[in-house]
C-alpha positions in Angstrom: 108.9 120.0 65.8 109.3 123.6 66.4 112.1 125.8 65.0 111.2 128.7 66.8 114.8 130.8 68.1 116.1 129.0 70.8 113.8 125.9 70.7 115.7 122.4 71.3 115.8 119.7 68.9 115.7 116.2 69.8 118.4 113.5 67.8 115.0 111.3 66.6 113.6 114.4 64.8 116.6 115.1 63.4 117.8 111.6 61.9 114.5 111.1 60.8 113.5 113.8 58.6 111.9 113.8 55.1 113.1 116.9 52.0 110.4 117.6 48.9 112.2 119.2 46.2 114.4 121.9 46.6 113.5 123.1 42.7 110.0 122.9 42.3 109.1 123.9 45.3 107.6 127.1 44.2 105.0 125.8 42.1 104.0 123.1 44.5 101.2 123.3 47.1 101.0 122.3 50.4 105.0 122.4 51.1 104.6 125.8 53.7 103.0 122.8 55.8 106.5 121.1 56.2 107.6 123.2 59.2 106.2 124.9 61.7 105.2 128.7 61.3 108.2 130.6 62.3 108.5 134.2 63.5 109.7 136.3 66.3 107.7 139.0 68.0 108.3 142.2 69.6 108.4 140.6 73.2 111.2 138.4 71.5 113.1 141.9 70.7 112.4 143.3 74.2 114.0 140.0 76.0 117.4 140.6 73.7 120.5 141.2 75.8 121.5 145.1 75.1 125.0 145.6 73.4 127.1 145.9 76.4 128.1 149.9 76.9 131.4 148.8 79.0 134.2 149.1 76.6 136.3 146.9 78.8 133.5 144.4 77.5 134.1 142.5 74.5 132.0 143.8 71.5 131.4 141.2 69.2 130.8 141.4 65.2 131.1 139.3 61.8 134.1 140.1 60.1 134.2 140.7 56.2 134.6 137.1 54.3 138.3 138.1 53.1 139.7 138.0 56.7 142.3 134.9 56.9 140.1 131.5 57.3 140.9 128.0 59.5 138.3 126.2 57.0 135.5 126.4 54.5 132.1 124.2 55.3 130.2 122.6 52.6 127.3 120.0 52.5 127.5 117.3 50.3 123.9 117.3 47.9 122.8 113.6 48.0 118.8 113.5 47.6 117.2 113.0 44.2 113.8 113.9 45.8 115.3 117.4 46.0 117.5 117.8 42.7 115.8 114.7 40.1 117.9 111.9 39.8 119.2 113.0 36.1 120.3 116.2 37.6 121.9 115.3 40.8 125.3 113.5 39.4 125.7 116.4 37.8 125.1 118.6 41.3 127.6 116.4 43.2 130.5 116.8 40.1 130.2 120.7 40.8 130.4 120.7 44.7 133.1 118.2 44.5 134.8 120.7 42.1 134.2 124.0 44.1 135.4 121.8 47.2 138.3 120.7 45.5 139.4 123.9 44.6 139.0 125.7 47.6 141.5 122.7 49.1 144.1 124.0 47.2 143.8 127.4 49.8 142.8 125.9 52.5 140.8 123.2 54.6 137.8 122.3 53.8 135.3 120.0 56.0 132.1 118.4 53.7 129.0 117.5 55.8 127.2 114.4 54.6 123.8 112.5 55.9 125.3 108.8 56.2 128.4 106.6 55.9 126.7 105.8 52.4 126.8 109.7 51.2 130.2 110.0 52.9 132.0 107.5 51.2 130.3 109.1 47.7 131.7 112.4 48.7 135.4 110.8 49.5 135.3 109.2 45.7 134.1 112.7 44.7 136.3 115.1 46.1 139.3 112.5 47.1 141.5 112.8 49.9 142.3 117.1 50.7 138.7 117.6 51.8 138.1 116.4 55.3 134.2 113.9 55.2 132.0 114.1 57.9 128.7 112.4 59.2 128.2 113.6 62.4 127.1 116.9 60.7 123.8 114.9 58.5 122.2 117.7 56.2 119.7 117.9 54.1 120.8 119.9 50.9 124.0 121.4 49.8 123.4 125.5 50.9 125.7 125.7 53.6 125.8 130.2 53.7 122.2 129.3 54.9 122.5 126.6 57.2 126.0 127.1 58.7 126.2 129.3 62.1 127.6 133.0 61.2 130.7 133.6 63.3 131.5 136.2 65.3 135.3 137.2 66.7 136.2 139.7 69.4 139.1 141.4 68.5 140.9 139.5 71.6 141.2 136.1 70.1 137.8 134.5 70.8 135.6 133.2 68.1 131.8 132.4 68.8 128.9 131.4 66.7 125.8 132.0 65.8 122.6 130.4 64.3 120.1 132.2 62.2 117.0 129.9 62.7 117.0 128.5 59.3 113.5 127.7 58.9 113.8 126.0 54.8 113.3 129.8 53.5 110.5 130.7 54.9 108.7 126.7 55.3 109.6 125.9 51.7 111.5 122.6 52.3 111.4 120.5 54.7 114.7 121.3 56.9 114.7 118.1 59.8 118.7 118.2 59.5 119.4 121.1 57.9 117.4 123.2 60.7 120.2 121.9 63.1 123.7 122.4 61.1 124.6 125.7 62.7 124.8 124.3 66.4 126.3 120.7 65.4 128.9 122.7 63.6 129.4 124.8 66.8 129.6 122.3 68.8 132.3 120.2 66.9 134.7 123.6 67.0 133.8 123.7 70.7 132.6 127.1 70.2 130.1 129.3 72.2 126.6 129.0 70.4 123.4 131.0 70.3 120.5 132.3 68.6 119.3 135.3 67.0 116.2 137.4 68.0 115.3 137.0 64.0 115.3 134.2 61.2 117.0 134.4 58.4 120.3 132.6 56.0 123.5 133.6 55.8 123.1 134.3 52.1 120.5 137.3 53.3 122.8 139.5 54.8 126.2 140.9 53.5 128.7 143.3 56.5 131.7 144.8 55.7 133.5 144.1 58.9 133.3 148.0 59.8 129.6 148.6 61.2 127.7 148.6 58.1 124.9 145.7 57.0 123.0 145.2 54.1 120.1 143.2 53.0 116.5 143.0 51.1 113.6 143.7 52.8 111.8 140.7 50.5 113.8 138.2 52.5 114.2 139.5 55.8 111.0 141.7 56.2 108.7 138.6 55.2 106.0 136.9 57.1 107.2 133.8 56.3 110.4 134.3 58.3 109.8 137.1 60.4 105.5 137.5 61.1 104.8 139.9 63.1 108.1 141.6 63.7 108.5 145.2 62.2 111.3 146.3 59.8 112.9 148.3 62.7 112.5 145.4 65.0 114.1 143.0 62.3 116.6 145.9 61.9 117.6 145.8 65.2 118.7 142.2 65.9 120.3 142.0 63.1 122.2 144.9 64.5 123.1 143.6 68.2 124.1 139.9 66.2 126.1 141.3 63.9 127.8 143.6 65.9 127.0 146.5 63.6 125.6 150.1 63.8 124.0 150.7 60.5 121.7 148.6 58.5 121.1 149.5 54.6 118.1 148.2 53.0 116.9 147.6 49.5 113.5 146.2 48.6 114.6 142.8 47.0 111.7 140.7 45.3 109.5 138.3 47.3 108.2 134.9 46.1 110.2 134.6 42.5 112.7 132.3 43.9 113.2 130.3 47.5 115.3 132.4 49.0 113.2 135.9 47.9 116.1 137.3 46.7 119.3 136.8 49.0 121.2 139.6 48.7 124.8 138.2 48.0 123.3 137.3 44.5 123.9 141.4 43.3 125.6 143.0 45.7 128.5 142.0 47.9 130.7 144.2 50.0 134.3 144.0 49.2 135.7 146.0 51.8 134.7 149.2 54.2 132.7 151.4 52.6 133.2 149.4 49.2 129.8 147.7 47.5 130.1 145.5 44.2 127.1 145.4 42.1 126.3 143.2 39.0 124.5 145.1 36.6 122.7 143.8 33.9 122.7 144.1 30.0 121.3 147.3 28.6 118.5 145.0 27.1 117.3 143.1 30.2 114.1 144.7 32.0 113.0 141.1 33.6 112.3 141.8 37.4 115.8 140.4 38.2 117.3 143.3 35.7 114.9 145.8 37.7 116.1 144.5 41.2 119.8 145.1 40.1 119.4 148.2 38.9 117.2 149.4 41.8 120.4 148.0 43.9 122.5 150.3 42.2 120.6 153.3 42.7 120.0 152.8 46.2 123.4 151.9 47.3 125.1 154.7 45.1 123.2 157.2 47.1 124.1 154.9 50.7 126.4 156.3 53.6 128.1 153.6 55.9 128.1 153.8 59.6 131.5 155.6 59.4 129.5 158.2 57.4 131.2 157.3 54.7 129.2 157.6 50.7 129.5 153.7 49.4 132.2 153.6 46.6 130.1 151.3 44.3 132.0 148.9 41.9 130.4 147.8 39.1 130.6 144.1 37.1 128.8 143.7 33.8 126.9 140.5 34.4 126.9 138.0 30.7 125.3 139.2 27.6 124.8 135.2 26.8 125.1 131.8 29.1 125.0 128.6 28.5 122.2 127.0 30.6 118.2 127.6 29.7 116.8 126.5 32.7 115.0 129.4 34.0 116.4 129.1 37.5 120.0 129.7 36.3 121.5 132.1 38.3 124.2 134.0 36.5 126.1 135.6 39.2 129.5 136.6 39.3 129.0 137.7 42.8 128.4 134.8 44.2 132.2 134.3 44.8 134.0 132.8 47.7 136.3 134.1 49.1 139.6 131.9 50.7 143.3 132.1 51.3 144.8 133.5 48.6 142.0 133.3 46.5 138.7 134.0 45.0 136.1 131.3 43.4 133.9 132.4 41.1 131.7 131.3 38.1 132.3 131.9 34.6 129.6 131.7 31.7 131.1 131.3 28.3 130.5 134.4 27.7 133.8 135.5 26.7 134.2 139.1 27.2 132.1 139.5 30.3 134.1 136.5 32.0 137.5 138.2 31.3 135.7 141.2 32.4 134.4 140.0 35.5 137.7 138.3 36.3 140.0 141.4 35.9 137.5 143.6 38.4 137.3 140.8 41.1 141.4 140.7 40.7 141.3 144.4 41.2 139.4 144.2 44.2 140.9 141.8 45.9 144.6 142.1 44.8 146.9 139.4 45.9 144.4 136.7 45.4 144.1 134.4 42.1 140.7 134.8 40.8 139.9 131.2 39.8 136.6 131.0 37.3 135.3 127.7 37.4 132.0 125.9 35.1 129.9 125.4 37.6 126.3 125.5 35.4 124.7 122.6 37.1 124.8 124.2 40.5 123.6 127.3 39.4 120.8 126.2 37.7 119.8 125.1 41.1 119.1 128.5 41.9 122.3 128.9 44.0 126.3 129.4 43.3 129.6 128.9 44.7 128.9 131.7 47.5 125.5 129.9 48.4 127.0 126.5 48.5 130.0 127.6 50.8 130.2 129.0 54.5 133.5 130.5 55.7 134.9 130.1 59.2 137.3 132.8 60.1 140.8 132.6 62.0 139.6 134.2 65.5 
């Protein structure tokens, strides 16, 4: 099976598929060997379509994620061999939480493997969140699998797949690796591929020309071998529809996704970047990376020309999980209809803190705070576990 861009699927390799764990994947051996090698190349680059110069051409681009939305798409988690079978009842009661929360702002579709799964999902999440099997996945991180969509400006909607390749051939990805296009196809929408591999959760735009991502993630061999950071720059570029692309180094190989971006800092609006800082006391490489975020984007311009306003939020002083994977992100919101879905810790002060900033920057939505601790000892959070389709 090949997962190279534009490379075709058949249905036997994707019904049949096998997942190792999601969660100990790091410290495993032999897991790279799951999928094939996946990279592009600078001949890849050379055969991408340019941006088209007419301007009586459509131009398309991703839109910020607090643009009105027709649905939500999530993945229902349902395989112990990826989450333990201790840990994943506890999984599927958070996902059936975020999911039923988001219904309350809008539609929301759940992909599950089989009628078995599906009917799980149903008693789960009960009857305003729309089951489907026709979608099978393999793990619950729909920002990674889920096409990216793209709108016009003239009413047309498109999307796009990233050539999710199980974060760089650390899990085996036989269903997940076709998501994006089944999705596509069941909204009838126009589908391609990008000229790079990477997750939704990589790269945050703000809707105005402006990108940002880590180079750990993006700028790694095991997504991207052989292709240069300018090359990698570039198609992000053309599929994004954007004109400037800021970068900050990221970490590589501490966690699956080598450090996803929409973890620390999210855009909020143009020329507007939110960053989670952390304690005073923390100087763990995650405390490093933030504050290296900070600095890099405090000094940042926008394709407008614009100098980033940067937001801070004070991420917890204390949380209530130990598990060293436990990702204690405010960030990682949603954002839907009228709201915004977010994590809280039990850390009192910082919640309430948190809360108040994301209210400010997003005012006319209810910032709902949900215990979602399971999940995000997963290494993921609501933002990860979530994929927006925008209104075209």
């Amino acid at each position: 099976m090949s997962d190279s861009p534009g490379a075709s699927r058949s249905l036997v390799s994707r019904l049949f598929g096998a997942a190792p764990s999601r969660r100990r994947v790091l410290g495993a051996a032999g897991l790279g060997a799951a999928g094939a090698v996946l990279g592009g190349s600078a001949a890849s680059m050379a055969s991408a379509a340019p941006r088209p110069a007419n301007p009586a051409l459509p131009r398309w681009w991703v839109d910020r994620d607090d643009v009105p939305h027709a649905r939500t798409w999530m993945s229902w988690p349902s395989r112990s061999s990826i989450w333990g079978g201790r840990a994943l009842s506890g999984v599927q009661e958070d996902i059936a939480l975020i999911a039923k929360t988001i219904a309350r702002y809008e539609p929301v579709v759940m992909c599950a493997p089989d009628s078995y799964t599906a009917a799980t999902a149903r008693s789960w999440c009960g009857p305003a969140v729309t089951v489907l099997t026709s979608i099978p996945t393999d793990d619950l991180w729909m920002r990674d699998i889920a096409p990216v969509f793209r709108r016009d400006g003239r009413g047309g909607l498109d999307a796009i797949g990233l050539n999710f390749n199980g974060w760089g051939n650390k899990q085996t990805h036989a269903y997940d690796a076709d998501v994006a296009e089944l999705i596509a196809h069941d909204g009838y929408l126009p589908f391609s591929r990008t000229d790079f591999v990477g997750e939704g959760g990589a790269i945050e735009t703000d809707g105005d020309g402006t990108v940002m991502a880590t180079e750990s993630s993006l700028v790694n061999k095991n997504r991207n071998q052989g292709m240069s950071r300018a090359q990698i720059e570039e198609a992000v570029l053309h599929a994004y529809g954007a004109d400037k692309m800021i970068w900050v180094p990221g970490i590589k190989g501490k966690d699956i996704t080598d450090d996803h971006i929409d973890v620390t800092s999210r855009f909020i609006g143009p020329g507007v970047v939110m960053v989670q800082v952390p304690p005073a006391d923390r100087d763990d490489v995650w405390a490093r990376d933030a504050r290296q975020q900070l600095s890099i984007l405090s000094e940042a311009t926008d394709a407008r020309g614009r100098r980033l306003k940067v937001v801070q939020v004070a991420g917890p002083d204390t949380v209530r999980s130990k598990n060293p994977q436990f990702v204690d992100s405010y960030l990682n919101f949603h954002v839907v209809n009228g709201a915004v879905i977010t994590a809280q810790f039990g850390d009192r002060a910082k919640d309430a803190a948190a809360k108040q900033t994301l209210a400010a920057a997003f005012p006319g939505r209810t910032v709902v705070q949900l215990d979602v601790d399971r999940l995000m000892a997963g290494g993921g959070g609501i933002h990860c576990s979530t994929m927006h389709e925008p209104l075209p």
